[in-house]
N, C-alpha and C positions, 0 to 999 in steps of 0.2 A: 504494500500500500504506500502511496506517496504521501507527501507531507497534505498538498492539496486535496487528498481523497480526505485523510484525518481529519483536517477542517469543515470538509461538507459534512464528513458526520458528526461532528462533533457540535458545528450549528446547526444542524439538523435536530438534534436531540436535546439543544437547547429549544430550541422551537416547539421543541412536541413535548417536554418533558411535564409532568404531572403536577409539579409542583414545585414553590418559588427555587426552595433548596438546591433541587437535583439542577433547574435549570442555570444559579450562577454556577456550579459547578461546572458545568460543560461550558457555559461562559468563561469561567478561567481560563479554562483547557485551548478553547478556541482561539484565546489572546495569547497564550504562550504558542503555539501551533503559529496563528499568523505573524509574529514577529518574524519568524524566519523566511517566509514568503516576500514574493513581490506584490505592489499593491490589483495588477491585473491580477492574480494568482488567485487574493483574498476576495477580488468581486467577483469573479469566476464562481469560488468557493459559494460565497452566499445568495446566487444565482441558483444553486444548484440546488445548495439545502433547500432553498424557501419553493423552489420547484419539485422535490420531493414531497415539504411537507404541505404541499396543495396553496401555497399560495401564490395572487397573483404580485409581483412586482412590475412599480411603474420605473423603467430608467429616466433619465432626467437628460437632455439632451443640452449636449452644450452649442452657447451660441457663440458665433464669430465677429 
């Protein structure tokens, strides 16, 4: 598993997780995880989690 797979799951199951607790936990996990990442890596990351856990995300388009 790559570092970026660790991170989609990691905020994956903060996203799902049951309660406050479990989810800073996987919160930490996630912020130690994405330090080592590039910042596409980590939007990637949370692209993916939140398309796992059925959510829509809107990107935000930059202008010129």
């Amino acid at each position: 598993m790559t570092d970026q797979e660790a991170l989609t799951r990691a905020l994956y199951l903060a996203l799902i997780a049951p309660t406050e607790e479990q989810a800073e936990k996987a919160i930490k996990l996630s912020e130690r995880i994405a330090a080592g990442l590039s910042p596409i890596q980590v939007e990637t990351a949370k692209l993916e989690a939140s398309t796992m856990a059925g959510m829509t995300v809107h990107r935000r388009r930059s202008l010129k």
